[in-house]
C-alpha positions in Angstrom: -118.7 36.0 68.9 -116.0 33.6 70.8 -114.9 35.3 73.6 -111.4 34.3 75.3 -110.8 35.3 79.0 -107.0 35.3 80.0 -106.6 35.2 83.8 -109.2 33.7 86.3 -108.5 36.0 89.2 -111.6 38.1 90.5 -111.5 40.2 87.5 -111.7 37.2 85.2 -114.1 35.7 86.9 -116.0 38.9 87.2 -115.8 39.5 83.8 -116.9 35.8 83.0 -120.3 36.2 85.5 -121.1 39.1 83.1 -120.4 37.6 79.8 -122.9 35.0 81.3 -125.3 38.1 82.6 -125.6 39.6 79.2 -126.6 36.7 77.4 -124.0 35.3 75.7 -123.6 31.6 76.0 -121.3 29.7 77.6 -120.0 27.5 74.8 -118.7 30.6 73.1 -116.8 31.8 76.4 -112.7 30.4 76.8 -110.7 30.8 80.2 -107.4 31.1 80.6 -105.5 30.0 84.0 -102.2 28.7 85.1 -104.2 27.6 88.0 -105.7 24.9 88.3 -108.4 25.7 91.2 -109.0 29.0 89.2 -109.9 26.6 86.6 -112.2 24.9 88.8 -113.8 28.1 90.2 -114.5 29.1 86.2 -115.9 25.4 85.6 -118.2 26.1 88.4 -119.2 29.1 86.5 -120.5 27.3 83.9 -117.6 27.6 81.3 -116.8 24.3 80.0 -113.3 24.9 78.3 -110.9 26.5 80.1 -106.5 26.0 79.3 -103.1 25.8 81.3 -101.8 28.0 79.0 -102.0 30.7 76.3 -100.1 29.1 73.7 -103.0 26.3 74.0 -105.7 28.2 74.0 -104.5 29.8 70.8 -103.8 26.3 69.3 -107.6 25.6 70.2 -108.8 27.8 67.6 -109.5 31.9 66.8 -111.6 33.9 69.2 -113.2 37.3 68.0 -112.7 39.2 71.3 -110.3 39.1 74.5 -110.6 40.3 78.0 -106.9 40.7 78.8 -106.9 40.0 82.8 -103.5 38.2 82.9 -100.4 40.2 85.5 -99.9 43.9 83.9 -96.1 42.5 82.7 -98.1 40.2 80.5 -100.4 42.6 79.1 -98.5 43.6 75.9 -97.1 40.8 74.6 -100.1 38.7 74.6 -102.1 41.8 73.4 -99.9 42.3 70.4 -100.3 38.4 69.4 -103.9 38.4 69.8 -103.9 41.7 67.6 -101.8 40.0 64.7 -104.9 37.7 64.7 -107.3 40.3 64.6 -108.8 39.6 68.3 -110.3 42.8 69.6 -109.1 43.5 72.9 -110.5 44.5 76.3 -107.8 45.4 78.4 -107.7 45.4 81.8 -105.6 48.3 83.5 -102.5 49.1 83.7 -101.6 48.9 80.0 -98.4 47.0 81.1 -95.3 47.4 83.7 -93.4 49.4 81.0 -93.9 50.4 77.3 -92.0 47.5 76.0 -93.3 46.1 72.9 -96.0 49.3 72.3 -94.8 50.2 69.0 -95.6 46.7 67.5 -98.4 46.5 69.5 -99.8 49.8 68.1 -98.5 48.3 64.4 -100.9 45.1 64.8 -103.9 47.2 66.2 -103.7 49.4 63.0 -103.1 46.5 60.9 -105.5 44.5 61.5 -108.6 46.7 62.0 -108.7 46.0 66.0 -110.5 47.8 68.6 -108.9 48.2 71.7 -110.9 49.2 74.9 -108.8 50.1 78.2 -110.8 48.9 81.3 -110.4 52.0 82.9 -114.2 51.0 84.9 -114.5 54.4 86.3 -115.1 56.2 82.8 -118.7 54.2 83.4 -119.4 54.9 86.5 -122.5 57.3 86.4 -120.7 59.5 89.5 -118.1 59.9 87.5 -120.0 61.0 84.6 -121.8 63.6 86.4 -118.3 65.0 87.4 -117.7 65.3 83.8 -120.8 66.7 82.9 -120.2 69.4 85.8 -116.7 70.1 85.1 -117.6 70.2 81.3 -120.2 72.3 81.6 -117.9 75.2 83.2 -120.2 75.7 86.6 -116.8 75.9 88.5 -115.1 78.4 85.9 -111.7 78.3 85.1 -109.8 74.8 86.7 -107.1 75.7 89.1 -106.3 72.5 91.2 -107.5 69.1 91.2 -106.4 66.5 94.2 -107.3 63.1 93.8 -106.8 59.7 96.3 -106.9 56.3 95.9 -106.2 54.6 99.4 -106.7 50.9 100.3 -105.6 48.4 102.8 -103.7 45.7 99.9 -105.2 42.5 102.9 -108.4 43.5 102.2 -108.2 43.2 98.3 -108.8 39.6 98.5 -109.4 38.6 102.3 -109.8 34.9 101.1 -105.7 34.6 99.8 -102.3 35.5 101.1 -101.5 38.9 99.8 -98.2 38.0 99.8 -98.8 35.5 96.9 -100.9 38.2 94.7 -99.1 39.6 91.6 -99.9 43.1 93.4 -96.9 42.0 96.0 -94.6 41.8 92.8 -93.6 44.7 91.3 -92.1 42.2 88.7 -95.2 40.7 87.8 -96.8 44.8 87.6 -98.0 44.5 91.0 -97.3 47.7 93.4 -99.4 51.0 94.2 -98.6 53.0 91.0 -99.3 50.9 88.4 -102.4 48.9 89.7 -104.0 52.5 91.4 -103.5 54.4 88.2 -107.3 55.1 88.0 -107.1 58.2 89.5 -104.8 59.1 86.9 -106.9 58.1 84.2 -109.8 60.3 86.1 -107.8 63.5 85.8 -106.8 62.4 82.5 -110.7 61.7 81.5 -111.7 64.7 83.3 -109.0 67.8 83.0 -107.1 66.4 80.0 -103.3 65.4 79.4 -100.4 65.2 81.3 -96.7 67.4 80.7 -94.7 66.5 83.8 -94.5 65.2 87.2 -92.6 65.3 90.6 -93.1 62.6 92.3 -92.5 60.2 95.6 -92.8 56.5 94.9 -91.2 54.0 97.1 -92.0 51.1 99.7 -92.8 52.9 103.1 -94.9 50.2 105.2 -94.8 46.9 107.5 -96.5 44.9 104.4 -94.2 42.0 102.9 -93.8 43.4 99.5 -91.1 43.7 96.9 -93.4 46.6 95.1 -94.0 50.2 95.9 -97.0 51.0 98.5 -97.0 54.6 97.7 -97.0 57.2 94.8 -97.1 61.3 95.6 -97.4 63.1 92.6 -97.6 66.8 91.9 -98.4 66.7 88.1 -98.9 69.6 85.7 -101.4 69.3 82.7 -100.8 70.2 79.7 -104.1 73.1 80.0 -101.7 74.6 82.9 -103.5 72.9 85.7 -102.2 71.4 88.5 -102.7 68.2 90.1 -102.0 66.5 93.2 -102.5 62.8 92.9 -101.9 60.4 96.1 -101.9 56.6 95.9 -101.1 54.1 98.7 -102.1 50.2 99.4 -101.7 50.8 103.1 -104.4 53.0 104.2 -107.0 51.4 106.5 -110.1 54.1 105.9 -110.8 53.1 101.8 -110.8 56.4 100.2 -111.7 57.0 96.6 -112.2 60.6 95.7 -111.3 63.7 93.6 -111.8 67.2 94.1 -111.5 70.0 91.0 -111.3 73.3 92.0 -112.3 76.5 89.8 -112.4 79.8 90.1 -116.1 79.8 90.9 -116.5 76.8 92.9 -115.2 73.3 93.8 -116.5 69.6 92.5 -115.7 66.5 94.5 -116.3 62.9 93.5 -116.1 60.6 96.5 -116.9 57.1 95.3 -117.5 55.6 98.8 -120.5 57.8 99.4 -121.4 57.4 96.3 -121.9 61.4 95.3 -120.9 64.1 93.8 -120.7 67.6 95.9 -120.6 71.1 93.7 -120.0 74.0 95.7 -121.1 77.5 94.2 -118.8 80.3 95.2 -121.6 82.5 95.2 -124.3 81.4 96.9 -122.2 79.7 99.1 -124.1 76.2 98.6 -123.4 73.1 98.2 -125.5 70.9 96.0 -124.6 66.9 96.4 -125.7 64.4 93.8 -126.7 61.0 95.5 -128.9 59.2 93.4 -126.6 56.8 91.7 -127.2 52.9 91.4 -125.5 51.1 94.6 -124.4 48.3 91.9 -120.9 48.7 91.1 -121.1 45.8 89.0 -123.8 47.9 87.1 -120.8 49.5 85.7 -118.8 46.6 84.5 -121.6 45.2 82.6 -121.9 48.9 81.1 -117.9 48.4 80.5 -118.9 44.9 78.7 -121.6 46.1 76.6 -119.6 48.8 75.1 -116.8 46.6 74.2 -119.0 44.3 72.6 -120.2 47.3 70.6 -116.5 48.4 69.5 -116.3 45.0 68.1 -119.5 45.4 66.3 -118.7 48.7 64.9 -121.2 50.2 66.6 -119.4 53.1 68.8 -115.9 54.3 69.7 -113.2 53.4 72.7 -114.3 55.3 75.5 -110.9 54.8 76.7 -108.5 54.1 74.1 -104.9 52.5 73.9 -103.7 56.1 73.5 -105.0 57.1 76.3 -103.9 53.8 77.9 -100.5 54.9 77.1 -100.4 58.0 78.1 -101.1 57.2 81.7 -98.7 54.4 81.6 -95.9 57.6 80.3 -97.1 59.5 83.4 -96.1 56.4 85.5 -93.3 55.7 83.7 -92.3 59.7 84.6 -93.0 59.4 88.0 -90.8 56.8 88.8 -87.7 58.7 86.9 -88.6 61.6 89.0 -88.3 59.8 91.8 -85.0 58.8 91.1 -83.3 61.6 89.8 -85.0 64.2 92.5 -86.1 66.3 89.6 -89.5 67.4 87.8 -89.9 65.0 84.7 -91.7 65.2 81.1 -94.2 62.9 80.7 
């Protein structure tokens, strides 16, 4: 398989260490970067061909798969050409800025037999499947309430660039707290189940030179009746990462920074705490990779699928109506 990268950020480049990791060689990995030291960094790498542009990597030839890591307004519309060619598609989150262009996009996927994979990486994090396996189980009864955070300090992304000149400081370019946080949407999505509407906060509240959103408050009611309170923000200075489900019979909390998972039993009044979990975060990206590559052979299903991909970019899309018109929204 020929595998094209698009975008040589720190995902890119991530994703191109692990195409290397895995086995596959570097003449059949492409780069994409408008860059030219991101170019250099993937050289140094080990990946001989990279391009200036899409449009020229295209013209270069046909590539079986693609790892769409390019700014979230970009998404679609390169997604939708590579699907007319019948690329398969890893793609990183969010789907896109808005649902522009989804309709053909969903038309080309169908079309041509293409497997797309959202890189929601949480779904392989083995914390996070522990949750599930809790939560699905029914320990905790009936769900009531879930609150979930995702809270970190937008300097510290990248401490080795300007923040200012990261597409996450244009909410043009699908930077901005809501979109590029929307995990912990897709966590109560993977978890609980769909979404039916949202009040919601969103707006620009900080000191940080942005011309994007550095906050998102939602209250959001699924479709099974539960309720969930979902916080996002690019200014807090403790990193927080965690969700907590609550049930008639006891609570689960995933905290991805201590790296555990908590159930409380309403009954005994004990708390049992999962902890032995790989340190690795990468260990999930490669888990991420592998499974892609599988989708493309045929060999297993999206664990996160364009569906679901746009059903979390609706929610978003909701939450910013509501924000505007003061009023509860339909996803």
């Amino acid at each position: 398989m020929r595998y094209l990268v698009i975008g040589s950020g720190s995902i890119g480049k991530r994703h191109t260490r692990n195409l290397r990791a895995i086995g596959v060689p570097s003449s059949d990995i492409f780069a994409i970067d408008t860059r030219a030291d991101r170019r250099r960094e993937i050289e140094e790498i080990g990946i001989n061909t990279s391009f200036a542009s899409f449009d020229e990597a295209l013209a270069a030839g046909h590539y079986d798969a693609a790892l769409v890591c390019s700014p979230t307004s970009l998404h679609i519309p390169q997604a939708t050409v590579l699907a007319k060619r019948g690329t398969h598609i890893l793609m990183e989150k969010p789907l896109a800025h808005d649902l522009a262009g989804i309709v053909d996009l969903k038309q080309a996927v169908a079309d041509n037999g293409v497997q797309v994979v959202m890189a929601y990486i949480f779904r392989f994090a083995p914390t996070v499947a522990k949750a599930k396996e809790l939560v699905d189980s029914g320990i905790i009864g009936k769900v009531l309430y879930a609150r979930g955070e995702f809270s970190e300090y937008l300097p510290d992304w990248h401490p080795y660039e300007d923040y200012r000149t990261f597409y996450m400081a244009e909410k043009s370019q699908g930077g901005g707290s809501i979109l590029d946080q929307s995990h912990i949407m897709d966590l109560v999505h993977y978890l609980l189940g769909g979404f039916a509407s949202v009040s919601c906060f969103n707006a620009h509240v900080s000191g940080l030179d942005l011309k994007a959103d550095d906050i998102a408050e939602m209250i959001v009611r699924l479709k099974s009746g539960v309720v969930a309170s979902i916080h996002t923000d690019i200014f807090g200075r403790d990193h927080k990462k965690s969700l907590e489900i609550k049930g008639e019979h006891g609570n689960i909390l995933w905290d991805h920074y201590a790296g555990a998972v908590t159930h409380y039993d309403a009954e005994t009044k004990v708390s049992r705490v999962f902890k032995k979990f790989p340190a690795d975060f990468n260990l999930a990206y490669i888990a991420e990779l592998k499974h892609f590559i599988a989708c493309c052979e045929g060999k297993e299903k999206p664990l996160a699928t364009l569906q679901e991909g746009i059903e979390t970019m609706e929610l978003i899309l909701a939450a910013e109506r509501s924000h505007q018109s003061g009023r509860i929204e339909v996803v």
